[in-house]
C-alpha positions as CSV (number, residue, x, y, z in Angstrom):
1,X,-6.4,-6.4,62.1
2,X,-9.8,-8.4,61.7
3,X,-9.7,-11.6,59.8
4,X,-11.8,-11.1,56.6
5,X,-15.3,-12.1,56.7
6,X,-16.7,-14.2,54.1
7,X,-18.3,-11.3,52.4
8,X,-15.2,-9.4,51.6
9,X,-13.7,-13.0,50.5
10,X,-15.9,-13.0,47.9
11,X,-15.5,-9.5,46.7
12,X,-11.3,-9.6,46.5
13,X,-12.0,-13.0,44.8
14,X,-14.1,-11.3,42.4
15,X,-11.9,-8.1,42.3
16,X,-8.7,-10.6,41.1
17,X,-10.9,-12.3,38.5
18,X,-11.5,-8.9,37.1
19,X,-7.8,-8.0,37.1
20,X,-6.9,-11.0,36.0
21,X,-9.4,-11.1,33.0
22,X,-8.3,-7.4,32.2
23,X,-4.5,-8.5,32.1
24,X,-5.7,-11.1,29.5
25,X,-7.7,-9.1,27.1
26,X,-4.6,-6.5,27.3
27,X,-2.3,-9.2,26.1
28,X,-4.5,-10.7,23.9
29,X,-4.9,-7.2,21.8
30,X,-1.0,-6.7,22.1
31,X,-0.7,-10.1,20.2
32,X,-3.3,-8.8,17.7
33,X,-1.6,-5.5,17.1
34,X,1.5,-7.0,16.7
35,X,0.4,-10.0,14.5
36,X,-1.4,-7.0,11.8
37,X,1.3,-5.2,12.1
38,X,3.7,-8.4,10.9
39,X,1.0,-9.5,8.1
40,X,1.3,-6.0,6.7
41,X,1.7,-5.8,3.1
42,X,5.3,-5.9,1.7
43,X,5.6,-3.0,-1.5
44,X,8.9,-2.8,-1.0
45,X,11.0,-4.1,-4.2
46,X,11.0,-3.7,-7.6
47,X,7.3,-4.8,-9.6
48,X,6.4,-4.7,-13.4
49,X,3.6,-4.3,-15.0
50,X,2.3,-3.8,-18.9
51,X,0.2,-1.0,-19.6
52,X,-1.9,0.2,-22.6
53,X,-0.1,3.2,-24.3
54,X,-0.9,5.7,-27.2
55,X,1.3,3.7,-29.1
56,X,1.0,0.5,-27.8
57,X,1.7,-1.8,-24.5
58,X,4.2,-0.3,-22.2
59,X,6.5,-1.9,-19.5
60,X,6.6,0.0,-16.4
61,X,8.9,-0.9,-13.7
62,X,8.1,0.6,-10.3
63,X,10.5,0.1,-7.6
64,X,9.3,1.2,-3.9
65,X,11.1,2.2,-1.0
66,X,8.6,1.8,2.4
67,X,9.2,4.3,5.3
68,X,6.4,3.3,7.7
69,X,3.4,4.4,5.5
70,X,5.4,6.4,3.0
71,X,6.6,5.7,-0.5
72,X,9.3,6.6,-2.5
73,X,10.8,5.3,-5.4
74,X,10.7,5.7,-9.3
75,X,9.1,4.5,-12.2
76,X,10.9,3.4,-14.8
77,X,9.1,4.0,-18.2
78,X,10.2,3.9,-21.8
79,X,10.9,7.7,-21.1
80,X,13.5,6.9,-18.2
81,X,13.1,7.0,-15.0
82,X,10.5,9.3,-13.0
83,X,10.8,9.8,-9.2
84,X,7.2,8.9,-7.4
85,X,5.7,11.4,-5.6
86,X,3.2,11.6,-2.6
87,X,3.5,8.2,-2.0
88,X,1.4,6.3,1.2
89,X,0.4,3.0,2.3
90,X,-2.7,1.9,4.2
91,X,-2.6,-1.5,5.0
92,X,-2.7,-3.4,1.8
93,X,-3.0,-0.3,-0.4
94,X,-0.8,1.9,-2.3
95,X,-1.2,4.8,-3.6
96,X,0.9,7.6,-5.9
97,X,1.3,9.9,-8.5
98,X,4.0,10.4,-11.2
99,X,4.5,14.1,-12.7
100,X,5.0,14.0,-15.9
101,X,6.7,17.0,-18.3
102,X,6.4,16.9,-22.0
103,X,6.9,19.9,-24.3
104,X,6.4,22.5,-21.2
105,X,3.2,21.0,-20.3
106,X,2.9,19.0,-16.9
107,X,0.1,16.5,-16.0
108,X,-0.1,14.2,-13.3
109,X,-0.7,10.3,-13.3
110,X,-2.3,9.0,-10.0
111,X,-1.9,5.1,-8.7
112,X,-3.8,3.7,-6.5
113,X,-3.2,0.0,-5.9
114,X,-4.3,-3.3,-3.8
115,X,-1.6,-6.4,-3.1
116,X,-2.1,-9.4,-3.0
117,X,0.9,-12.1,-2.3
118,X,3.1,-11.1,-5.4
119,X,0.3,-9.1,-7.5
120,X,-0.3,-5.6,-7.2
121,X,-3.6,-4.5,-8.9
122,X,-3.5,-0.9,-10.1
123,X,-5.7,1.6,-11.2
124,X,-4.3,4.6,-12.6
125,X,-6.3,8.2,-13.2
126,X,-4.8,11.1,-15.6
127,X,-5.2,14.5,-15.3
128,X,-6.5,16.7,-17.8
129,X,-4.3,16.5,-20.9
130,X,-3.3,19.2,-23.0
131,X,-6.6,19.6,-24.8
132,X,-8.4,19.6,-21.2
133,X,-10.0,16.7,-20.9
134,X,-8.7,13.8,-18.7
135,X,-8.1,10.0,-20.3
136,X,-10.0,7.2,-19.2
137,X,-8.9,5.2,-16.0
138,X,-6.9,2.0,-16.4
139,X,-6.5,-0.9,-14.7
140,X,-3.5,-3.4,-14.8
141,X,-1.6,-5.6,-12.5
142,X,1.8,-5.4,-11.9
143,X,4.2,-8.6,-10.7
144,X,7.0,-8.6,-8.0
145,X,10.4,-8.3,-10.1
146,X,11.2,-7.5,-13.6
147,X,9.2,-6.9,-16.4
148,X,9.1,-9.6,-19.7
149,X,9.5,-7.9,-23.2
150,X,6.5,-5.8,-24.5
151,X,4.4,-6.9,-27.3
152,X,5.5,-6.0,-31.2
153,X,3.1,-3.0,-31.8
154,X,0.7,-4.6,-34.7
C-alpha cells in the first residue's frame, strides 16, 4: 500500500470537513424539529368565552381533547352540551364545527381559532339559517378555564 500523497491528503481532509459539516446541519434541524414540535400550541383543557346571542351574551365553555392534530371535545352552551365535530389543529390554530338541531332543522357553526399563551381568538361562521341566509361572522376570545357569569340581558 502507497503512503498518500499530499494531493489525496488534501481531498480526505476536505471529504471529513464535508461529513463532518453534514453531521452538524443534521443535528442542528433535529434540534429544530424537536424544539417546534415542544413549543406547539397547548388546546387541550377546558376555555370560556362570551358570545353575542339572539337574546343576549352567551357563555360557552369548550373543553378539547388533542390527539396529534385532531380535536375532540364538547361545547357546553346554555343548551347543554354539544359534541365538536371535525376538529384539527395546525400549529397554533384550531379549527371546528358544532351541529346544531332545533325544531328538525340542523345548521352548522364553524370555529376557527388562533392561541396565544392563555387566549384563544375565535371567529365563528353560521350556515344558512332557516330562512336561507347565513348570520354575520363573529369574533370573540375565549380564556383557559371557566367562564365568569354572563351579563343581565338589558
Amino acid at each position: 500500500m502507497a503512503a498518500p500523497t499530499g494531493g489525496s491528503m488534501v481531498v480526505e481532509a476536505r471529504e471529513e470537513a464535508i461529513r463532518m459539516m453534514r453531521n452538524f446541519l443534521l443535528a442542528v434541524a433535529f434540534l429544530a424539529l424537536g424544539s417546534v414540535a415542544a413549543l406547539a400550541a397547548d388546546f387541550n383543557g377546558k376555555w370560556s368565552g362570551t358570545v353575542q346571542g339572539m337574546r343576549g351574551p352567551q357563555n360557552l365553555t369548550f373543553n378539547f381533547k388533542v390527539d396529534g392534530a385532531t380535536v375532540t371535545g364538547t361545547i357546553t352552551t346554555p343548551r347543554g352540551d354539544i359534541d365538536v365535530s371535525n376538529g384539527k389543529i395546525d400549529g397554533n390554530t384550531i379549527s371546528f364545527d358544532q351541529v346544531m338541531n332545533f325544531n328538525g332543522n340542523s345548521f352548522t357553526i364553524s370555529y376557527k381559532g388562533t392561541i396565544d399563551g392563555d387566549t384563544i381568538k375565535f371567529t365563528r361562521s353560521f350556515s344558512a339559517g332557516p330562512d336561507g341566509q347565513p348570520r354575520p361572522p363573529q369574533e370573540f376570545t375565549a380564556k383557559r378555564g371557566d367562564a365568569a357569569p354572563a351579563p343581565a340581558p338589558q
